[in-house]
N, C-alpha and C positions, 0 to 999 in steps of 0.2 A: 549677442554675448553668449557664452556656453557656462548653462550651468551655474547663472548667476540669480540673487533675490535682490530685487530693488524696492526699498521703501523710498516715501517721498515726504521728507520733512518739510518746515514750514519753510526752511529758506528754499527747495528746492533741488537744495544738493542730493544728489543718490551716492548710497551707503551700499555697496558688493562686498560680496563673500568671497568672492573671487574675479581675477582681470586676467585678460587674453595679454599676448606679451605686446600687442598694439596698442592695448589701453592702457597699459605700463610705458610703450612708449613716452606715449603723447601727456600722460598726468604729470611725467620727472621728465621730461624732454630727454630721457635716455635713448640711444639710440635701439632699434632693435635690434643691428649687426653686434651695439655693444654687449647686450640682453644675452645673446648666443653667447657670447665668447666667456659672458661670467659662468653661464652653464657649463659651456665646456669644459672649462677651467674647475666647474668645480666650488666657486665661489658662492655661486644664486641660483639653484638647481629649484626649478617652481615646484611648489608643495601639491601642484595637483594637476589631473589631466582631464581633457574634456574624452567624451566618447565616440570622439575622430582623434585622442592622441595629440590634443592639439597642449599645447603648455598653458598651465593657467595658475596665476602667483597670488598667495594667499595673502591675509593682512601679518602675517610672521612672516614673509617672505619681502613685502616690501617695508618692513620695519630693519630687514636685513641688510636689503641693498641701499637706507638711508646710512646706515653705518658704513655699508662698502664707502658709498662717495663720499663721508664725511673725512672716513682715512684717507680716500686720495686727494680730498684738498689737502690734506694736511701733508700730504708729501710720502704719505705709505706708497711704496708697489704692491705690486699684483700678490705676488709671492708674500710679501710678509704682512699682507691683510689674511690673505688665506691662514696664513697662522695664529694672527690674532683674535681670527674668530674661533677658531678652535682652541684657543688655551683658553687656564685657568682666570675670572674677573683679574684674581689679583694682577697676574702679567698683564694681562692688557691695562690695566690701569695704571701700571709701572710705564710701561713705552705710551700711553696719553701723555703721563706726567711731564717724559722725557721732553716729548713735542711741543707740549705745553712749554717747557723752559726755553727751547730752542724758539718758539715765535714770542717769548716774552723779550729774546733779545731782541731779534729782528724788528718787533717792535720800537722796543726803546732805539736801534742806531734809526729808524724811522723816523721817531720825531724829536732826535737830536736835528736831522737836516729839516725839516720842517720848522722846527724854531731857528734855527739859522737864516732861513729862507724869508721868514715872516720878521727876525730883526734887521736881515739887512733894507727889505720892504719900508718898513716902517722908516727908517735912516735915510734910502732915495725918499720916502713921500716929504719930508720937512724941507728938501732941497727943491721940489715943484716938477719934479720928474727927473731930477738929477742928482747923484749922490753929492750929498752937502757936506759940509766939512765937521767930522766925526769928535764927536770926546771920545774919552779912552774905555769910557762904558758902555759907550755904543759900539766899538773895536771889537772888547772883550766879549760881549753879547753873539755879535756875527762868530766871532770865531772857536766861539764854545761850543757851537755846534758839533764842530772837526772832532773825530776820535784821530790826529794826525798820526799817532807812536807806527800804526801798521806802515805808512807809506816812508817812516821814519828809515823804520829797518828795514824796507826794499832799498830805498836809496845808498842804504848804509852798504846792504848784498850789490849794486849794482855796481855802486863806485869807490866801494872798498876804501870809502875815509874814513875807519873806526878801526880800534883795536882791536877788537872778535874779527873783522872781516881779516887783519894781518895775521893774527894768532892764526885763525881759521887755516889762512893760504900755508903759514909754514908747517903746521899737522899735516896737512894731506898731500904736501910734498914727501913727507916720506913712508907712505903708505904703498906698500905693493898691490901684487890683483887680491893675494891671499885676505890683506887686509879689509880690499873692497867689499870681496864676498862675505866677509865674518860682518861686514858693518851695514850691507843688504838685509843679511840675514836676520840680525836682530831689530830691523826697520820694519820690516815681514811682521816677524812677533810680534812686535807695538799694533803695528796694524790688524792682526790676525786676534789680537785679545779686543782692540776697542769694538770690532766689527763682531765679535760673540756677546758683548755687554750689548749691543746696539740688538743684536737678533733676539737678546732674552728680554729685553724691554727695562732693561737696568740705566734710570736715572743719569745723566755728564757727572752732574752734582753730589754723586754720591762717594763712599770709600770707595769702593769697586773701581767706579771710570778715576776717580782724582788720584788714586796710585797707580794705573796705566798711566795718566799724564806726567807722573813724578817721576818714573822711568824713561817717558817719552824726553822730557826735560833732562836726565842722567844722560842721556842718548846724548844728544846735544853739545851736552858739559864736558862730555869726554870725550867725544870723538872729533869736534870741530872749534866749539872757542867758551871761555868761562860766560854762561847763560844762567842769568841772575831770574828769578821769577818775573821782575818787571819784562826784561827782554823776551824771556818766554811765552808772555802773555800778548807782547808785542807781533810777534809770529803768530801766534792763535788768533789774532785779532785779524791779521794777512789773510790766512786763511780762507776767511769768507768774505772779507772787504775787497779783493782781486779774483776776480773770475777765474783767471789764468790759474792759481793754485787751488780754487774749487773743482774746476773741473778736472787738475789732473788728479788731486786726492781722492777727488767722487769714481775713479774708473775704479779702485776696489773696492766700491759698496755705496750705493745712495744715499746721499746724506751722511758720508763719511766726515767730509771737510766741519760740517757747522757741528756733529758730536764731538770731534774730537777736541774743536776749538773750545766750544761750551767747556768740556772738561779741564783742558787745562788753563781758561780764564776761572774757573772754581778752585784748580789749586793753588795759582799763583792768587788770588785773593786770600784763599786761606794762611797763604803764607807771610802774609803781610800782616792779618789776624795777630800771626804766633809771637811778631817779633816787638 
């Protein structure tokens, strides 16, 4: 070891002032290739050097990089952990929050399927490995699970049996290019405001994100078919319940798709609040 004091307490364990970037390794199973690249980057730059130059990371330095990999479970990149360690408590605490609300959902759609799972469980065990013949409490149980409204409105977008999907079709028959590009345009903006609330660490649930969503929803209302808050929330629920529109909303910004959903399932609750 370079440059390090070792006591020996009663359990055993040894207490360093400082660890080589091997011993950081092997204590956080981080890698050492990964080790470099937060340096590089700029991230986990080791608080000290041995007298061959060698890197050696202080107990504030691996109190740092537990925060680095705490953000990237949670779904932070590279880039906007580096900013969170440099801003003010308060911002970071703001985009925690954020996070925080975003796996309170993911939780709850979690163990909606898990109760679903475990009442239809329960339903086959009384039949002796076969589903038995159900009362309508055992029905309503299995199927309470379903948040169904998201797959409602894809079917409705696919097979155009609803009102909004015909309204929808005779609006943008008569829309030119000029039209498309003014309606890009302000798609762009929606998107270009939720993703600066998203970088400042500003809450879904807040004024700030719930009146991007209210615009988001104006967007909607006027340019393609009368979108009620329920319907609206219906699409946000889409969002993140279908991959297919996770991933293409996330191509401008990580974790576009489940902010902006979070957001406007808070206004369209709010809205339901008012009335």
């Amino acid at each position: 070891m370079e440059t390090v004091r070792r006591d020996t307490p009663k359990d055993t364990e040894e207490t360093q002032v400082t660890w080589t970037v091997g011993d950081v390794s092997a204590l956080t199973r981080v890698s050492v290739r990964t080790l470099h690249h937060y340096d590089d980057l700029g991230l986990l730059r080791p608080g000290a050097r041995s007298e061959a130059n060698y890197r050696l990371y202080t107990a504030a330095d691996l109190a740092r990089l537990w925060r680095i990999l705490t953000y990237r479970d949670l779904g932070f990149g590279l880039s906007e952990i580096g900013r969170l360690l440099q801003a003010p408590p308060e911002q970071e605490r703001a985009a925690l929050q954020t996070q925080a609300a975003l796996l309170r959902e993911q939780q709850r759609r979690t163990q909606a399927t898990l109760d679903a799972v475990e009442a239809f469980l329960q339903a086959a065990g009384r039949g002796e490995g076969e589903v038995s013949i159900m009362t309508n409490r055992d029905i309503k149980e299995i199927f309470d699970g379903f948040d169904h409204r998201g797959y409602e409105a894809e079917a409705e977008e696919r097979w155009g049996d609803t009102d909004a999907y015909k309204q929808s079709a005779q609006r943008v028959k008569r829309y030119a290019k000029q039209d498309w590009e003014t309606i890009k345009g302000e798609m762009r903006a929606i998107t270009d405001r939720y993703l600066a609330l998203m970088a400042a660490g500003v809450a879904p649930e807040s004024p700030k994100a719930q009146a991007v969503a209210a615009a988001h929803r104006e967007h909607f209302h006027r340019r393609y078919y009368d979108c009620s808050p329920e319907m609206f929330r219906s699409l946000a629920q889409m969002w993140v319940e279908d991959e297919r529109f996770t991933h293409n909303i996330d191509k401008a910004g990580p974790g576009l798709a489940a902010y902006q959903s979070a957001a406007a399932v808070a206004w369209a609750d709010a809205q339901g609040k008012a009335d």
